[in-house]
BALO-231094 format. One line per 4 residues: number of its first residue (from 1); for each residue x, y, z of C-alpha. Coordinates in nm, 3 decimals, padded with zeros to 5 digits, always signed. Layout:
BEGIN
NUM	X:Y:Z ~ ... .
END
This chain:
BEGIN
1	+00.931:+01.739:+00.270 ~ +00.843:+01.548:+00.580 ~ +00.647:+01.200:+00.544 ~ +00.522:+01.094:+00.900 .
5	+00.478:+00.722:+00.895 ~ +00.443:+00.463:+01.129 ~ +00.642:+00.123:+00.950 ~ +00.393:-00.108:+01.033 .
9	+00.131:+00.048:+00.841 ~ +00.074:-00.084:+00.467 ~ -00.039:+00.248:+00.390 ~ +00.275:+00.429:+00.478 .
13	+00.447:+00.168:+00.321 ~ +00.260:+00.262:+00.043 ~ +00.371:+00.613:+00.023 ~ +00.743:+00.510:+00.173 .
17	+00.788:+00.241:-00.126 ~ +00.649:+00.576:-00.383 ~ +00.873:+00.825:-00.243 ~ +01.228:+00.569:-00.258 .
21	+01.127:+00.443:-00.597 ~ +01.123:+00.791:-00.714 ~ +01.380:+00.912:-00.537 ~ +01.180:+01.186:-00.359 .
25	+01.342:+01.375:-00.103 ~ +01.164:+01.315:+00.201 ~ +01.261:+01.330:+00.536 ~ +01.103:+01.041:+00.688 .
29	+00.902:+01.107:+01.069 ~ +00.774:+00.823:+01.285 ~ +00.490:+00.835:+01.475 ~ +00.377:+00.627:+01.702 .
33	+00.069:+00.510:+01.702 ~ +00.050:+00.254:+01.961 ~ +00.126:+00.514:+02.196 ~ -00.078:+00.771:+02.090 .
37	+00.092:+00.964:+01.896 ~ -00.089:+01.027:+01.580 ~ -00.395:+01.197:+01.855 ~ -00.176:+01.451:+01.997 .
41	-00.323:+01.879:+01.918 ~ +00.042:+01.906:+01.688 ~ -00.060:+01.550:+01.496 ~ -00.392:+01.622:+01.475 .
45	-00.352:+01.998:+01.318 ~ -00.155:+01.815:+01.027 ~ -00.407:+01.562:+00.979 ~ -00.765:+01.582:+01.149 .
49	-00.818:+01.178:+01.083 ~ -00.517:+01.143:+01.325 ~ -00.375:+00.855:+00.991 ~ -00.051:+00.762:+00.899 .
53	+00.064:+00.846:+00.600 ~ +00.058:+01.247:+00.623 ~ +00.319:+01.450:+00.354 ~ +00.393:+01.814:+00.466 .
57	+00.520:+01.967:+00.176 ~ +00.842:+02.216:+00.158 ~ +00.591:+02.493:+00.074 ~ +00.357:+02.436:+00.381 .
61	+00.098:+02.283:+00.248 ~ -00.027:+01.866:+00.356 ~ -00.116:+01.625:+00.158 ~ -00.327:+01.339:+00.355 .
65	-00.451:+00.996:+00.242 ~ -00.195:+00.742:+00.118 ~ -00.316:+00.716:-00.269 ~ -00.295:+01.102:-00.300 .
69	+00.057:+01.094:-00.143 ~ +00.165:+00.857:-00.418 ~ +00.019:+01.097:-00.694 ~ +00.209:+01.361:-00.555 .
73	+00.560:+01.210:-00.502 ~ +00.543:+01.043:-00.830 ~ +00.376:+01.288:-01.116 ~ +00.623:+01.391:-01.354 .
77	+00.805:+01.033:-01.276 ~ +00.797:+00.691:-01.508 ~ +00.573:+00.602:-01.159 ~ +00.273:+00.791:-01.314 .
81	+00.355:+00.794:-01.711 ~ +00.066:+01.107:-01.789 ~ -00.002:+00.931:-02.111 ~ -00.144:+00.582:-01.937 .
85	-00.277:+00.805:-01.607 ~ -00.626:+00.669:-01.608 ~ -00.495:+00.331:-01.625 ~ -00.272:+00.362:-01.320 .
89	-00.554:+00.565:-01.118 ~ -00.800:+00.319:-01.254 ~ -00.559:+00.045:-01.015 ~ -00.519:+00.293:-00.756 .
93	-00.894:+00.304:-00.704 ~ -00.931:-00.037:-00.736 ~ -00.725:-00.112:-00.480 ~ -00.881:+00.115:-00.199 .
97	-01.236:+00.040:-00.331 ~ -01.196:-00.342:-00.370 ~ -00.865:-00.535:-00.321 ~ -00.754:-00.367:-00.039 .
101	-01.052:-00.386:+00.232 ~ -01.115:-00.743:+00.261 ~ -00.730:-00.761:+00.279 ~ -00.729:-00.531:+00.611 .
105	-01.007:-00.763:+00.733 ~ -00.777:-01.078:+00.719 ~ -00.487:-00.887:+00.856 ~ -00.745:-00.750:+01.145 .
109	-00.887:-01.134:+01.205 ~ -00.593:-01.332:+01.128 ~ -00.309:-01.142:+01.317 ~ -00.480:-00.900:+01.567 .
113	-00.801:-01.016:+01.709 ~ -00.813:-01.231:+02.023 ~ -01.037:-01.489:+01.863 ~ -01.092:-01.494:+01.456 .
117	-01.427:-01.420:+01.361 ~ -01.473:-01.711:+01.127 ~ -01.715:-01.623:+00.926 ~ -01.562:-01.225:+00.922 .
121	-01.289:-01.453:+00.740 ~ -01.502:-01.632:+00.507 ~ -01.676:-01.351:+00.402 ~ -01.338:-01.126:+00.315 .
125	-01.174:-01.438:+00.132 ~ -01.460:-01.483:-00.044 ~ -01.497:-01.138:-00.187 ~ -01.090:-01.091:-00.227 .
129	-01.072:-01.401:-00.475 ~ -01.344:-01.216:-00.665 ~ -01.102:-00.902:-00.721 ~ -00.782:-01.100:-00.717 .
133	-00.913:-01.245:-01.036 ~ -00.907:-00.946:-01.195 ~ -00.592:-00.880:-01.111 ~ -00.448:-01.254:-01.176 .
137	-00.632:-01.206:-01.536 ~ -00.445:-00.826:-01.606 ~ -00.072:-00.977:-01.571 ~ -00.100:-01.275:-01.757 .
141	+00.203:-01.276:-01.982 ~ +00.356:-00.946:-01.848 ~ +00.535:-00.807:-01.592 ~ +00.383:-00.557:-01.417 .
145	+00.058:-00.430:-01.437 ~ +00.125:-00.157:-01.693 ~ +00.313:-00.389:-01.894 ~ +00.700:-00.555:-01.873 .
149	+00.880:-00.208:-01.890 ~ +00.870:-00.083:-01.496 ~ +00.641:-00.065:-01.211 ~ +00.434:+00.194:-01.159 .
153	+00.231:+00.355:-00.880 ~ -00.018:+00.073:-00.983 ~ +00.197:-00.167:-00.881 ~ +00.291:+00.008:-00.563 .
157	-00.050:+00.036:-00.468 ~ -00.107:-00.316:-00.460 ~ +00.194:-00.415:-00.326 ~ +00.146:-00.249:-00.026 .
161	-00.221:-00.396:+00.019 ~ -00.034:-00.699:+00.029 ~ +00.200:-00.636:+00.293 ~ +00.113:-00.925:+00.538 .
165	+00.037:-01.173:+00.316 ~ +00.251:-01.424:+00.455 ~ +00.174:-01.347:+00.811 ~ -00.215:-01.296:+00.763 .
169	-00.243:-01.585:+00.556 ~ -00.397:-01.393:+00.235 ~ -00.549:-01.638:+00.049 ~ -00.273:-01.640:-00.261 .
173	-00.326:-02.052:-00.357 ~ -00.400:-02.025:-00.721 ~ -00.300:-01.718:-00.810 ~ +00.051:-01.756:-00.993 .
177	+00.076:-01.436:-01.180 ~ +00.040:-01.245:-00.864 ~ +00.248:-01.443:-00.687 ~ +00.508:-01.390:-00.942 .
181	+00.419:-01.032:-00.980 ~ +00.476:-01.022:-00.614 ~ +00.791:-01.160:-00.600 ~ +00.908:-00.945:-00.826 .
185	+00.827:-00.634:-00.638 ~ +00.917:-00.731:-00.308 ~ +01.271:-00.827:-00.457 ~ +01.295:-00.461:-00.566 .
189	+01.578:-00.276:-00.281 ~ +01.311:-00.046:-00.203 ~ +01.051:-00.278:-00.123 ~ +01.280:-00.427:+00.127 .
193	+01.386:-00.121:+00.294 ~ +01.036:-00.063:+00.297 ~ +00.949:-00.463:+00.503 ~ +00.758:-00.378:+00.839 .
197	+00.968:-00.479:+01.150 ~ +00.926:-00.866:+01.230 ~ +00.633:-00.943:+01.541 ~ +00.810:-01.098:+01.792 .
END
């Protein structure tokens, strides 16, 4: 299997950080983006959106969108137990629907654009405390989000949504148990190998 990723992207880290906590065998394939890479005809026949994550499988076949990628390196894993799978897709969708965008907003305002939209940044801390709740309420007194036994492609999900927090300044004050949560992901090995390169 091939995984074309670009490592700056928090959703192929996403899928890289599923695949190495499995073990999948993947072979992984950079492209880059900044230069174009993901709107060449060959990129483009592998994934019309022109995104990062893709997954070409062995057999020929693609799978696209980061969350899907996940369900399909992990199923048949402790990653995505089948007995607690509406649970961890219940996260999953959580996290693209609601923790997630006002995340990419912050990232977008606080690291990219030329001249912070304040209120752009208001708006997306505002509505990310409201969901971080939720998630600050669901690991009180355990581990991971599943419970203390292992993470699971819950946690993964998450985890990569929160990528740049330290760089984007995601508004974490307050929230110990995902801070602590955190923590103990990122100081998982394949987190790490997972880090996006350092901005210079």
């Amino acid at each position: 299997m091939k995984l074309y990723i670009h490592p700056g992207s928090p959703n192929s880290r996403r899928a890289r950080l599923a695949a190495r906590l499995v073990g999948a065998d993947v072979e992984e394939v950079l492209v880059d983006v900044p230069a174009g890479a993901n709107r060449t005809r060959e990129y483009l026949a592998l994934n019309p959106m022109g995104k990062v994550p893709t997954l070409e499988l062995g057999s020929g076949g693609v799978v696209l969108e980061s969350y899907a990628i996940g369900v399909a390196l992990c199923t048949g894993t402790d990653a995505l137990p089948a007995a607690r799978l509406s649970e961890v897709l219940r996260w999953m969708f959580f996290d693209a629907c609601h923790f997630a965008p006002p995340l990419g907003t912050l990232t977008f305002q606080n690291m990219f654009a030329p001249q912070p939209d304040a209120d752009a940044v208001a708006r997306a801390t505002e509505d990310w405390k409201r969901y971080a709740a939720v998630v600050e309420t669901a690991l009180s007194g355990q581990r991971f989000l599943l419970g203390d036994e292992r993470p699971t492609l819950a946690d993964i999900s998450l985890t990569a949504s929160l990528t740049y927090a330290e760089a984007a300044s995601f508004p974490l004050e307050g929230f110990e148990n995902i801070v602590r949560w955190r923590t103990a992901m990122e100081t998982l090995p394949e987190a790490q190998e997972t880090l996006p390169p350092r901005r210079s």
